[in-house]
DOTIFI-388633 format. One record per residue: x, y, z of N, C-alpha, C in turn; residue in three letters. Coordinates in pm, whole numbers, plus 50000, padded with zeros to 5 digits. Layout:
# residues N
XYZXYZXYZALA...
END
This chain:
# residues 499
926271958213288926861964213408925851964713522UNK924471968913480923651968013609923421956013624UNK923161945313558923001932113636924491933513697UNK925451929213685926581929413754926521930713876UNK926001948713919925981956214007924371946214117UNK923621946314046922581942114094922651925814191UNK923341919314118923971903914144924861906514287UNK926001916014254926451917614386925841921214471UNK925181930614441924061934014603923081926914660UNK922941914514580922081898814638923101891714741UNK924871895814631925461884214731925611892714840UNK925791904014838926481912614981925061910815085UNK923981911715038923131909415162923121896415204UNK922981884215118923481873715197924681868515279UNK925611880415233926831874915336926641884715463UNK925731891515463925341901715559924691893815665UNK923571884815595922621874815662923281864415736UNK924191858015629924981847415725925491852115849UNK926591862615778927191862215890926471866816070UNK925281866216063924371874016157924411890216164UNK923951895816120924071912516136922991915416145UNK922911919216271921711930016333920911920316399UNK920181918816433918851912116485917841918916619UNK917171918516660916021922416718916331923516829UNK916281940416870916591949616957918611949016922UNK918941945216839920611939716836920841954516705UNK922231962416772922741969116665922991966216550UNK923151972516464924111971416295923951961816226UNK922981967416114922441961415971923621970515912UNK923821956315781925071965315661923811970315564UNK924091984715603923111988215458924021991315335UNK923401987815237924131988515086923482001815042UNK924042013515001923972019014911924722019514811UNK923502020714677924122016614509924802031714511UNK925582029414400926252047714348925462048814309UNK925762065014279924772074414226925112072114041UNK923602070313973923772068213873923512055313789UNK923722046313978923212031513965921992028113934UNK920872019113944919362016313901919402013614046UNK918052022214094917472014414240917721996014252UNK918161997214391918561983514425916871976314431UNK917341960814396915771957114403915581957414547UNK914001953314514913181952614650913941943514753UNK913861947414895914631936714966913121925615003UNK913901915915020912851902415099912771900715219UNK911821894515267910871894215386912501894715511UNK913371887715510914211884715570915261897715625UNK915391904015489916271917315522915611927415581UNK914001927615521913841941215565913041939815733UNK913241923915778912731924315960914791926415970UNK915881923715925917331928515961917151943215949UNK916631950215827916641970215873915821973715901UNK914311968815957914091973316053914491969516230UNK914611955816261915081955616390916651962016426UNK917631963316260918481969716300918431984516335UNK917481994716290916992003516319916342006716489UNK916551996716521915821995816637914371998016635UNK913771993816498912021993516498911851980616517UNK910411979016535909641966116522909601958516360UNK909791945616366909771942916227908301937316207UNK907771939916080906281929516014906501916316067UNK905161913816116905151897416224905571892116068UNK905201888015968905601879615870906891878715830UNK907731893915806909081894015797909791886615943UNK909621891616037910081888216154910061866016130UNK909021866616106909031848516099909811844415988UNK909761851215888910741848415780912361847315792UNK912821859115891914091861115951914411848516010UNK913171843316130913671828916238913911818016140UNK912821818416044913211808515941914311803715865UNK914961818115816916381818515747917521816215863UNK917451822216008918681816816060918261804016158UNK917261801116147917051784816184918151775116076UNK917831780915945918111765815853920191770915867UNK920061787915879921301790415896922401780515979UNK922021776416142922701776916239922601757716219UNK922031749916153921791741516110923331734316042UNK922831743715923924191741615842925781748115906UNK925321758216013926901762616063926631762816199UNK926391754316261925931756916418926971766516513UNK928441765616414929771774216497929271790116464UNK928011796316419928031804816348927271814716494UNK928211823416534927431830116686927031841616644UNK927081847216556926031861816536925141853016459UNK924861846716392923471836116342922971833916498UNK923131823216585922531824316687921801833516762UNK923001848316801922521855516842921241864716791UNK921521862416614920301869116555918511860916582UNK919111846816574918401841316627917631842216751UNK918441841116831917481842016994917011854817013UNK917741863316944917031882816969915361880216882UNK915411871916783914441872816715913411866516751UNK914011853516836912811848416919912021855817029UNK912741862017106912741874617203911491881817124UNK912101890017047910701898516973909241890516918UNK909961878916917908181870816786907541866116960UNK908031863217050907181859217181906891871517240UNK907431885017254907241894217276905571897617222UNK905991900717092904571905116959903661895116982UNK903841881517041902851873117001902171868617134UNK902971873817245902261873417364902851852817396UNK903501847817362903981835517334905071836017365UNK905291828617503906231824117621906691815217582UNK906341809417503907181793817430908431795617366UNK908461810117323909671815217239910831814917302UNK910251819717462911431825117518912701814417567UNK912041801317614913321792617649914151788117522UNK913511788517414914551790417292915061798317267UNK914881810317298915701824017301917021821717370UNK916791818917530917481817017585918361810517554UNK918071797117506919141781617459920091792317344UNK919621802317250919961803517113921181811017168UNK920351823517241921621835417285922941827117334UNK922451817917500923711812117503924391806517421UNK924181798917347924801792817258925571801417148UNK925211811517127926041825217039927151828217171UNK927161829217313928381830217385929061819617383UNK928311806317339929261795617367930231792617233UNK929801795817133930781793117009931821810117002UNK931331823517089932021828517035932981834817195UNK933611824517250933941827817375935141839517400UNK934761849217526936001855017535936051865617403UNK934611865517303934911871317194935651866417050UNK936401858017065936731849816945935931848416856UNK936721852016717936041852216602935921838316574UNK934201834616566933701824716469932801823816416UNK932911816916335931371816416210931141832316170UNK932311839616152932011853116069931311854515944UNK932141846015852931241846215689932071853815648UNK932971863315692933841875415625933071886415614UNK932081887715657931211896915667930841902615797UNK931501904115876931041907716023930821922616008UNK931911929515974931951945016029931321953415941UNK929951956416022929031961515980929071980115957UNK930121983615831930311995515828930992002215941UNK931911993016039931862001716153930962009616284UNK929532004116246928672004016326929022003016501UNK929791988916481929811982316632931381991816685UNK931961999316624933522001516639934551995316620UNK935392004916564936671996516471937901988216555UNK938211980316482938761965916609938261956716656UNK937211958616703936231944816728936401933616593UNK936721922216675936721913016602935131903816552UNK934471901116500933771893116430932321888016516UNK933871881016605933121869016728932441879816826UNK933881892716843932471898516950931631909916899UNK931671910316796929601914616762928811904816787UNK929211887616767928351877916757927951880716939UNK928921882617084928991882217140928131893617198UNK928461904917192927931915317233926331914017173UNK926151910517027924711906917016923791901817090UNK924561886717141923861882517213923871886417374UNK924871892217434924161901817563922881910417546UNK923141921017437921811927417432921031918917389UNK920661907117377919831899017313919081893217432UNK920011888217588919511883217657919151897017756UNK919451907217749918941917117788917381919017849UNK916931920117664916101922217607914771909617665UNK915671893717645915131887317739914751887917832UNK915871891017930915221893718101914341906418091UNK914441916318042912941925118040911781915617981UNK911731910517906910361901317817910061895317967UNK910911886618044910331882218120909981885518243UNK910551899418278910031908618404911051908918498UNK912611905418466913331900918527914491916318502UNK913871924918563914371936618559915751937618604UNK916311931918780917621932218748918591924018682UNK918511913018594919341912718517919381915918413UNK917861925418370918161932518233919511942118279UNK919091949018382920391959818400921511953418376UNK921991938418475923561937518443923601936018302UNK922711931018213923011928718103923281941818035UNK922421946317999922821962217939923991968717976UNK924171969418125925551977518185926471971418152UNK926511955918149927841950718075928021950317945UNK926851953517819927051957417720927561975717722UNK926771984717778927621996417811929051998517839UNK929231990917921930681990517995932121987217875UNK931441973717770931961966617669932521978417578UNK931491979417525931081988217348930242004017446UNK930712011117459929952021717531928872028917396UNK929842028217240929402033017147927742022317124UNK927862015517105926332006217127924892008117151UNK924482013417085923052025617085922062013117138UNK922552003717102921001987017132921461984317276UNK922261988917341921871987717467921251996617596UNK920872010217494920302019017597918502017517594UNK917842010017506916622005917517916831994117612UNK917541983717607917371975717719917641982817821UNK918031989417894918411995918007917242005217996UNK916622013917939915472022617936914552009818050UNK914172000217973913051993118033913481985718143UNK914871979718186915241976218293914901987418412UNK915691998818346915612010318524914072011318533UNK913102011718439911722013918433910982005718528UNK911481988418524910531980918560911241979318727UNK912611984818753912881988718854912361997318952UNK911702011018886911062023918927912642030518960UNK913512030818901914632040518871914302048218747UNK913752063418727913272068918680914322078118628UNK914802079218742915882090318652917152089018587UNK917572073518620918292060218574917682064118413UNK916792059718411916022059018296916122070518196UNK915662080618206916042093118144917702098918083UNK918702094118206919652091618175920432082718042UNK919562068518017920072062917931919322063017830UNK918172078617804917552080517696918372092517645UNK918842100017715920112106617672921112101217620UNK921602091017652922572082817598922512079417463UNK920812073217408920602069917321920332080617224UNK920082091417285919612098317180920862108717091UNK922022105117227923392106117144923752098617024UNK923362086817039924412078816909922872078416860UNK921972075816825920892072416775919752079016737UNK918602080016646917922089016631916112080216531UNK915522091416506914482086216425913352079916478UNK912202078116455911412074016558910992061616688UNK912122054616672911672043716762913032049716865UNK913492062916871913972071516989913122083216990UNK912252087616930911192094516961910282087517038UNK909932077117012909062064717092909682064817212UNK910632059817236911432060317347910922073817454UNK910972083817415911232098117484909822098917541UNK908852095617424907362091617484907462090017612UNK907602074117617907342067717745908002074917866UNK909892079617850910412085217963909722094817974UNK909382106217943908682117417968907122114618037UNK906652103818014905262099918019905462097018170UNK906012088018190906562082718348906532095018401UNK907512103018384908222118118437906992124118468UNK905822126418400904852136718403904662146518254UNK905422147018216905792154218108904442154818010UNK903482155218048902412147617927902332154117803UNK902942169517788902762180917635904182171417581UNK904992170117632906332165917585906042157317528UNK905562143017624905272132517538904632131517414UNK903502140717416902652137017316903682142017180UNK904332154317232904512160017148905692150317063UNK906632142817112907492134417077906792118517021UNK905772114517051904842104516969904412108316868UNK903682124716846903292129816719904282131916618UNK905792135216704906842134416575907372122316566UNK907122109416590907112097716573906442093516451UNK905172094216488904652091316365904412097816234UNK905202112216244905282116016142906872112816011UNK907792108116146908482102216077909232091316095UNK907772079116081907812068916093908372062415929UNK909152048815944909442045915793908762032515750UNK907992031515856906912017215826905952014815864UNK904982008015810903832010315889903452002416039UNK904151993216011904771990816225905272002216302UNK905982007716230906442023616360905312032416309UNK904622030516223903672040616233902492037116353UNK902292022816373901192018216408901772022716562UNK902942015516612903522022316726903862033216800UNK903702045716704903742059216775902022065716790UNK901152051316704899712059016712899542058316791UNK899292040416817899362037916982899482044617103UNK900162049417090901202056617202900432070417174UNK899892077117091899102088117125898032082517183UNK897112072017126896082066217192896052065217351UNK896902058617381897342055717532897932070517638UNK898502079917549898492094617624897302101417641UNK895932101317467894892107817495893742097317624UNK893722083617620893372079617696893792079317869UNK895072076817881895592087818036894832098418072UNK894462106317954894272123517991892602125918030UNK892192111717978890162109518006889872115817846UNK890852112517767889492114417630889622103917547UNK888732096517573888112086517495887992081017355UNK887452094517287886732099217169888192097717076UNK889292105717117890352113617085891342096217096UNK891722088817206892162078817217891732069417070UNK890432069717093889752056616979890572058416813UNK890172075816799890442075716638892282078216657UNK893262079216784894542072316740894392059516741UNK893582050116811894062040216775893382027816625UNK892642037916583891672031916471892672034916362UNK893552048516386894742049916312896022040516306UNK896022037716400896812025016452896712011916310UNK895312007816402895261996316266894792000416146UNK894322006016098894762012615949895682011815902UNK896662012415953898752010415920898531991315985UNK898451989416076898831972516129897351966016165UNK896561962916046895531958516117895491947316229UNK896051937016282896131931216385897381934516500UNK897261951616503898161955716631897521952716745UNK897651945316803897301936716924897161951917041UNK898091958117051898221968417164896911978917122UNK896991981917001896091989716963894561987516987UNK894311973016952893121965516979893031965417112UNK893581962417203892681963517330892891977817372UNK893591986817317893212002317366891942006317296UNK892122004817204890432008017133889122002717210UNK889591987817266887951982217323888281988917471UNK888641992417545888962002117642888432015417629UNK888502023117511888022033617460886552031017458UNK886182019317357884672017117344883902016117461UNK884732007817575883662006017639883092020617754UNK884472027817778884472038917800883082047017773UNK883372044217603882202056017532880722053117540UNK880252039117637879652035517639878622022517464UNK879882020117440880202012017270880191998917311UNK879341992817454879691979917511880231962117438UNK879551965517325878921952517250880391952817174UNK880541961317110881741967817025883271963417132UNK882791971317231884281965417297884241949617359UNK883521944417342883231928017371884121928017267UNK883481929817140884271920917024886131925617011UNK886011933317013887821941517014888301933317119UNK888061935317218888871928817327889271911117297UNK887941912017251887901891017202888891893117124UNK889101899516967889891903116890891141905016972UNK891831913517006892701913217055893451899417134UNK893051896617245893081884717301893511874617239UNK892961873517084893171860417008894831866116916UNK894821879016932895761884416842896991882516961UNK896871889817077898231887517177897621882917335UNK897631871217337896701865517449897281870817621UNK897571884317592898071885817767897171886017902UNK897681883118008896681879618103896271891518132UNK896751904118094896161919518124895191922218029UNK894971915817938893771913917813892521907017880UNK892841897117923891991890117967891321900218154UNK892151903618261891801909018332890821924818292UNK891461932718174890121940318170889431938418100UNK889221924818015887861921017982886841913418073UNK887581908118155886961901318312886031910118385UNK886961920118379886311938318458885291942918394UNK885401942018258883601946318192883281938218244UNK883051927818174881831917618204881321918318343UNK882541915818459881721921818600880981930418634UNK881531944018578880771955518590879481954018467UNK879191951118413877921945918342877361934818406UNK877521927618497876891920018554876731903018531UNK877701904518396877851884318353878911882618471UNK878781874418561879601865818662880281857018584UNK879491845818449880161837318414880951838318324UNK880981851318253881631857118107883061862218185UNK882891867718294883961870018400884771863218438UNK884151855518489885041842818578885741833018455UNK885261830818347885981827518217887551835818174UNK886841844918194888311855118158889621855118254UNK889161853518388889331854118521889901837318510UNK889311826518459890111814318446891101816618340UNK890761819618255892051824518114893031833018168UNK893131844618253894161852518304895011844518412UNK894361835918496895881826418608896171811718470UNK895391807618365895741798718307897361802318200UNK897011815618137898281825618052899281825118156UNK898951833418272900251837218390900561820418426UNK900401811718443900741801118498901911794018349UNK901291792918265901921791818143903491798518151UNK903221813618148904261822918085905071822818237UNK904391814418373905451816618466906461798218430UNK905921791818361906601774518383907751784218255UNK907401792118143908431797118080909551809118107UNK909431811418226910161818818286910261831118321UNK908541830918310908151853318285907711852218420UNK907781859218447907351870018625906051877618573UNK905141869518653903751872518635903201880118771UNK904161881618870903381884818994902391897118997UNK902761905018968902341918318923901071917318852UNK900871907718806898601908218765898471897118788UNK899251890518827898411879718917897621888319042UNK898641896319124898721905319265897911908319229UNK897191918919113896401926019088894771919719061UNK894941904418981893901898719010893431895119207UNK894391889619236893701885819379893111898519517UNK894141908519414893681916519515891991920619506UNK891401922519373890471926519389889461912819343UNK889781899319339888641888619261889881878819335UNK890321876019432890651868019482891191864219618UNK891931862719667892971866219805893411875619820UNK893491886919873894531897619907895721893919983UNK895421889020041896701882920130897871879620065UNK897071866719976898271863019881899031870719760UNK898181882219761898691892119686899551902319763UNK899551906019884900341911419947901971905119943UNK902151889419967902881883119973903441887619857UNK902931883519719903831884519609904461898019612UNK903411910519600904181920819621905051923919702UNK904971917319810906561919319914907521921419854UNK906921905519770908541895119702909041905219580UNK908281913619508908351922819427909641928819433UNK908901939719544909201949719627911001948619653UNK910901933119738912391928719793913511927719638UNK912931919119586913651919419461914091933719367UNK913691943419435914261952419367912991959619269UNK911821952519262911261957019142910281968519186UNK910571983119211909751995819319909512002919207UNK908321998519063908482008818976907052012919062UNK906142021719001905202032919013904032019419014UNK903902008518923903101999318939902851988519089UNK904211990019066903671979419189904141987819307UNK904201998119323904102005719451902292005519473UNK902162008719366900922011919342899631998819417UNK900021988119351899371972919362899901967119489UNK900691969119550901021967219702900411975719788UNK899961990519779899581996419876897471995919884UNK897661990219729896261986519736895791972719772UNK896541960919793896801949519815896941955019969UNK897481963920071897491963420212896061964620256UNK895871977720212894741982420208893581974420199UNK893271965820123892391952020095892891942720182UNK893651944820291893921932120381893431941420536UNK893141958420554893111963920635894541967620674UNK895641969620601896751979120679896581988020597UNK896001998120608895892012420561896822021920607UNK897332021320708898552028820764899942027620675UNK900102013720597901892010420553901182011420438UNK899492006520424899412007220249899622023920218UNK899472033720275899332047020208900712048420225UNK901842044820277903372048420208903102043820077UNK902812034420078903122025619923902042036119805UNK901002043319846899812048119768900762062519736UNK901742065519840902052080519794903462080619730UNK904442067419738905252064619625905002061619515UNK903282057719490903032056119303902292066619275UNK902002077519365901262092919340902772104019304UNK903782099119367904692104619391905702111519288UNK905242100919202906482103219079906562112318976UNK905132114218954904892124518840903922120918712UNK903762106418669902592103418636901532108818680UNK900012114318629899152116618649897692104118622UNK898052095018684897262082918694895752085518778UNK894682079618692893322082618784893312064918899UNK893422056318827893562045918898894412047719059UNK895922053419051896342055419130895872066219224UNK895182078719194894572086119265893092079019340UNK892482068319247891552067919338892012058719439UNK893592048819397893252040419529894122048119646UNK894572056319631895162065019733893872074419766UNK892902076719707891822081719765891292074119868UNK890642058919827890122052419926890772043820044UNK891992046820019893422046220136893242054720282UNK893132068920231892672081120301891862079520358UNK890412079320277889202075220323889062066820468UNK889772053720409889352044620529889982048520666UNK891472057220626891982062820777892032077120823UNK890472081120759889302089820771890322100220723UNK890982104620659891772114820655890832126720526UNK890082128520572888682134820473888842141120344UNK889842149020403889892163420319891032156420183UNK891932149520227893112145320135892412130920075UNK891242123320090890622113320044889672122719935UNK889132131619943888602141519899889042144719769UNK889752150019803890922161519690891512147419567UNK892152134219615892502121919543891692122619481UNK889952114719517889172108219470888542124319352UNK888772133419384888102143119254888992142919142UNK890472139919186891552137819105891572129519006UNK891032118119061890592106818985889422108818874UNK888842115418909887422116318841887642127118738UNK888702135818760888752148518693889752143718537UNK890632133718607891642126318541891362123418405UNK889992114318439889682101418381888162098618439UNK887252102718400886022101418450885562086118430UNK885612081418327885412065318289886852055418325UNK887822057618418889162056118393889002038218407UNK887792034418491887802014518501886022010518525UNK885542005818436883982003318433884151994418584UNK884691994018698884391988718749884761998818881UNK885942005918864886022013118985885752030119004UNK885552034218851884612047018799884162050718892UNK882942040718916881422039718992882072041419127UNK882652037719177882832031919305883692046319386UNK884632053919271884742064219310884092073219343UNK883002074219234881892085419255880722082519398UNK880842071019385880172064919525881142072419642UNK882302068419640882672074219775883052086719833UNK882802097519715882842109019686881942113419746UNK880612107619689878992112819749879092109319895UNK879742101219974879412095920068880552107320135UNK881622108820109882642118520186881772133120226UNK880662134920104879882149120125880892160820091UNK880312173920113881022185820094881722188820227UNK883062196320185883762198420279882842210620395UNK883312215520522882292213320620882262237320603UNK881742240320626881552255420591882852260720670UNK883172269020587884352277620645885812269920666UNK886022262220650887432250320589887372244820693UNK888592236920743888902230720813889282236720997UNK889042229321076889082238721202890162235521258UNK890812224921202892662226521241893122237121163UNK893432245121121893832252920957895532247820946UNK896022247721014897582241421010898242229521052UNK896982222521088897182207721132898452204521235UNK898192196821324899292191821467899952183521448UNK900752187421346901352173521296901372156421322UNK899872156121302900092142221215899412131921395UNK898452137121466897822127821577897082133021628UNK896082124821706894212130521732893792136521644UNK892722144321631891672144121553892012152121408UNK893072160021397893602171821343894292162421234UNK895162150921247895812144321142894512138721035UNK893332137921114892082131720993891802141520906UNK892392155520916892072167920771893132166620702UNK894202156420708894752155220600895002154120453UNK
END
């Protein structure tokens, strides 16, 4: 009788597999539970358990995850009419170029997803397997074809965020909302769409949403980040620490460490950052995110040699051009020009790459030229940003420091006090709204930024640390007995410079 029992629950997960169920960032894995009384079901294989965790909405093991592309590669082969195979497919490509920092994934993503709308049009059931309805997951009535369908919207979703293409993550998500409202996998695409928008409270909104139908830590993860944006910093942490306490793998474990790492490092502690993220890889030893927060930490702690090697490490683990730009930034601020300018060729060589594959790199490209290249031409891109819709807290941020580096200090400090504005407590952003001030002598409010910065995050960039404390010393102490406007004339002659 238990083989019996055991045999069927091989075939039910493979008709689970065929028929595509679940895939990466994509709702509803069929989970099998045995009766009570039954023998634990065996171990699942590399294939199912990247299907319950990405159906979970976690990250799956890079090895499971490749194992998954593998099985619905040979899948869509033998049934090419098969559109939740596709769609599991291209969601999965989505995540392995995601994790791997590998833009190559993505125009196959793309080809895969469409192609899951093109066999399952209008929703029409095809290539089900008889296995579509995943417990009722997706809601009762839906036919077959459109889970295969709706998969693949949140699938290309998920895409246009990978590639920075913030408003059509939204239509995508909102037209999966609009579809299936019940659909918990489309309020993380929409989380990171309104995000990379700088719609913040957009954002918060559809973490409520999610945290209606959905739960467990990769929506604790979630709450992180909205709250983090928000200002919230006790909240956040406090929602990453119950992340990883009830994490169910050691990928979501490695992911909510992270994410303390990156809150205690925000806050200027170093020390406290390093051992989350040493916790990190202990659970995922090649967590790529973790690794360059750690050599960030090191070099911080003054651990120079140490964060050479992490950062190299990292780099080779997820080659992003933001890897390469703050390893560019040590080496400058240590004084190798040529160890720099290497990194500095590797960061436009990645962005040039991941832009012929369809990712929107402007945003550190901008950020390279502004400070190691053209400003000008970094102003430009950020325009183009800007126009397109994309006004999150970053590139308010990288545009008003991009004016500023061209000499408009007047339009750059709108842009310096919409990425001060939001509620993040950023030292980077305080100092360049410090030296915004500064240059349009505004003393007292260049002042107050630049201690902000320092108070923040005392080590917050081995390269612009220094440069704060430099212009600090040079601002001097404020002048005896305060200011001799005390209520300032709103805002012309000499009285607007105690701003």
């Amino acid at each position: 009788m238990n083989a019996m029992k055991t045999d069927q629950l091989k075939r039910v997960r493979r008709a689970a597999l065929a028929a595509g169920v679940g895939g990466a960032l994509v709702a509803g894995v069929l989970l099998v539970v045995p009766d009570r009384g039954a023998e634990p079901a065996p171990a699942l294989g590399p294939e199912a358990r990247a299907m319950a965790a990405v159906g979970a909405g976690a990250p799956a093991a890079l090895p499971d995850l490749a194992a998954l592309v593998r099985d619905r590669e040979d899948r869509v082969r033998t049934h090419p009419e098969d559109a939740g195979a596709w769609a599991v497919l291209g969601s999965a490509y989505v995540e392995r170029g995601v994790r791997r920092a590998d833009p190559a994934y993505f125009p196959k993503a793309d080809r895969a997803l469409r192609r899951s709308l093109q066999v399952a049009p209008g929703g029409a059931a095809r290539g089900s397997g008889g296995a579509g309805d995943a417990g009722g997951a997706r809601g009762k009535g839906a036919s077959a074809g459109a889970f295969g369908r709706t998969d693949a919207l949140i699938g290309l979703g998920a895409l246009a965020n990978a590639r920075h293409d913030y408003g059509a993550a939204r239509r995508w998500g909102e037209e999966v909302r609009k579809r299936e409202p019940g659909r918990w996998a489309a309020y993380p695409v929409l989380i990171d769409a309104y995000n990379g928008l700088g719609d913040y409270a957009a954002a918060g909104k559809a973490l409520d949403g999610l945290k209606k139908l959905h739960s467990g830590a990769p929506v604790l993860e979630r709450s992180a980040e909205v709250y983090r944006n928000r200002g919230w910093r006790e909240d956040a942490e406090a929602k990453a620490a119950e992340a990883a306490a009830r994490a169910a793998s050691p990928v979501e474990k490695a992911e909510a460490l992270s994410t303390q790492g990156e809150l205690s490092w925000e806050r200027g502690e170093p020390a406290e950052a390093l051992g989350y993220f040493d916790g990190a890889l202990k659970a995922v030893r090649d967590h790529a995110g973790s690794l360059a927060g750690r050599a960030r930490a090191l070099a911080a702690l003054g651990r120079t040699e140490e964060a050479y090697a992490t950062y190299q490490r990292a780099n080779e683990e997820m080659p992003r051009p933001e890897y390469a730009l703050e390893l560019g930034e040590l080496y400058d601020a240590r004084g190798l020009d040529g160890d720099a300018q290497n990194q500095y060729a590797a960061l436009r060589a990645r962005a040039e790459e991941a832009q012929v594959r369809g990712v929107n790199e402007e945003l550190v490209l901008a950020r390279f030229e502004t400070d190691h290249g053209d400003p000008k031409s970094a102003v430009e891109r950020l325009r183009a940003e800007w126009a397109r819709g994309h006004r999150s807290m970053e590139v308010a941020d990288a545009l008003g420091w991009a004016l500023f580096r061209t000499g408009e200090g007047r339009e750059a400090l709108t842009y310096a006090k919409k990425a001060t504005g939001q509620g993040r407590r950023s030292a980077l952003f305080a100092y360049h709204r410090g030296e915004i001030e500064r240059s349009l002598e505004m003393t007292g409010a260049a002042r107050r930024h630049l201690e902000e910065a320092l108070r923040t995050h005392p080590a917050f960039s081995p390269l612009l640390a220094p440069k704060a404390r430099e212009a600090l010393d040079a601002l001097g102490e404020p002048a005896a007995g305060g200011p001799k406007d005390l209520y300032g004339q709103a805002g012309s002659g000499p009285s607007a410079k105690a701003e």
